[in-house]
N, C-alpha and C positions, 0 to 999 in steps of 0.2 A: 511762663516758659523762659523769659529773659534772656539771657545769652544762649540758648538750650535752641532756640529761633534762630539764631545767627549758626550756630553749628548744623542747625537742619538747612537748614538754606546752602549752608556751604556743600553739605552732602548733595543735594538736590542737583548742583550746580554742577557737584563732580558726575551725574549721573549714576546716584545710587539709590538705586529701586525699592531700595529696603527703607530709604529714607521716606520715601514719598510713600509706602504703607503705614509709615509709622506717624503721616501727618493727616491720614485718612482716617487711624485708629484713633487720636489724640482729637480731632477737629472737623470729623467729619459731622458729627452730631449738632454740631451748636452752626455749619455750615447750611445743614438742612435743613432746620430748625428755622433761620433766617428765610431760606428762601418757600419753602412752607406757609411762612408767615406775609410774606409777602404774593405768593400764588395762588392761595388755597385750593392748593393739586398736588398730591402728592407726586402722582409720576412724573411734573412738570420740576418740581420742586429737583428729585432726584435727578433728573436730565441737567440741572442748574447746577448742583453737588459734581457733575460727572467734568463739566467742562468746567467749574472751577480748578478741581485738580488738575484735569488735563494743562487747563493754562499754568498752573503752577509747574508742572514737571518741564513744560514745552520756555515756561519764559520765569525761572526762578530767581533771577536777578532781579524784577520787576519789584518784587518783595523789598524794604529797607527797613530796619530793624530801626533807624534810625525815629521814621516814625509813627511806629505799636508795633503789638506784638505781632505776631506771623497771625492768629485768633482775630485779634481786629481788620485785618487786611484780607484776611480770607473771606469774612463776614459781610464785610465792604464788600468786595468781588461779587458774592452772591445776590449781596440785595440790590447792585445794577446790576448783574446780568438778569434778575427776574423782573427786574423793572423794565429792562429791551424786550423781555420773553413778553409784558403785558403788553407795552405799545406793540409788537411786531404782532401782539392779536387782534388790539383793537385797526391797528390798520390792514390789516385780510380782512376784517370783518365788514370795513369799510368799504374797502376793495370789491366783497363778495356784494356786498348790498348794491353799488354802483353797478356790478355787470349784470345784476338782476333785474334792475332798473333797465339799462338799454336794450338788453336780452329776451324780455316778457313778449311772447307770442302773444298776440289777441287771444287767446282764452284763457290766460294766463292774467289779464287782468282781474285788479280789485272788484269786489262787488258793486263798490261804489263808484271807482272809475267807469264801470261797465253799464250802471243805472243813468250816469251822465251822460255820456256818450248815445244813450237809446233815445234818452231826453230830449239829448243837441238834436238827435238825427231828425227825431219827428218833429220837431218845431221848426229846423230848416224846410223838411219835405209838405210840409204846414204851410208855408212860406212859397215855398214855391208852387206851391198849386193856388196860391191867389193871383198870379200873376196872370197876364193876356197870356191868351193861348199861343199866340205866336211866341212870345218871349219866351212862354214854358217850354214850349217844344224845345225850342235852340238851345238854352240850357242844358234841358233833361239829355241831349245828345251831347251837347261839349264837355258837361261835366260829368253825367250818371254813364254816359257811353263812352266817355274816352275818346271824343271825335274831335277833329283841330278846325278849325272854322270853317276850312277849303269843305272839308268831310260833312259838316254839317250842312254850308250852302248848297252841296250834288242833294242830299238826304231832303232836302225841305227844297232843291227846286229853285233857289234866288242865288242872285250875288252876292262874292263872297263878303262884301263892304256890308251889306244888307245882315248877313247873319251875322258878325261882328257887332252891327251896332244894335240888332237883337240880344245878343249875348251883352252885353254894355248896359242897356238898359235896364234889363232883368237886374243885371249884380246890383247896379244903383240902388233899383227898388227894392232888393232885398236887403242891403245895406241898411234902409230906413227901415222896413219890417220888423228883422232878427235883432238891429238892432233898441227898439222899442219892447220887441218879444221877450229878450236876455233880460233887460231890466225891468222891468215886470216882475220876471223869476227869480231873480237876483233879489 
């Protein structure tokens, strides 16, 4: 196109509409073509063609004949803007995976997450039923009932220092247990 680039550019510039058809009809092909090849999406590709032009009509000075043709600049345009259109996927995609990840309701877990977790449960609940019966009790109340030490001491009858250092005891000993248990299964 040669100087035929510098004339359309100029039209462009004056805001002539006829210009900017005539650089859709000459270059839109090898425009979509680029980003095609770079998307393999058609309608992504055309979305890439549309805001090419658009940027041309909107900023046609941007364009310098100085150096390529108006074909090589256009070309250029398209194959980063579908290179922004890939990362701007791959980071949603990223995005969507992370809020899925903080997001997943318990039944929403993996199978596998879910087989582990059954595992963990009953090899703690395994654990804790070796323990003295007093230590089970205080336990089973602070941790499986959601009771605070004070709550647990009214519940079992003693002070509150006493169920404390029941709850204390237990953890230790299961400490050594689960931890013995885990690596076994590990």
């Amino acid at each position: 196109m040669g100087s035929t680039d510098a004339l359309l550019a100029a039209r462009l510039e004056a805001g002539d509409d006829r210009a900017l058809a005539e650089a859709i009809d000459a270059l839109g092909a090898p425009v979509y073509a680029t980003a095609l090849h770079v998307l393999q999406d058609a309608s992504a590709a055309q979305d890439v063609v549309q805001d090419v032009f658009v940027d041309l009509w909107c900023h046609p000075g941007r364009f310098d004949e100085a150096h390529g043709s108006l074909r090589a600049y256009l070309t250029v345009c398209a194959r980063h803007r579908a290179l922004d259109v890939l990362r701007g996927s791959a980071r949603r995609a990223d995005r969507e995976l992370r809020y899925e990840r903080i997001t997943l309701l318990p039944g929403q877990s993996s199978p596998l997450d879910q087989a582990t977790a059954a595992e963990t449960a009953a090899t703690v609940h395994a654990a804790v039923r070796r323990l003295p019966p007093d230590q089970r009790e205080a336990v089973e109340l602070a941790y499986f009932g959601g009771l605070s030490y004070r709550d647990v001491a009214l519940v079992l009858g003693v002070p509150e220092g006493t169920a404390k250092s029941r709850v204390r005891l237990a953890l230790a000993k299961l400490g050594t247990l689960l931890d013995r248990r885990m690596l076994d299964q590990g």
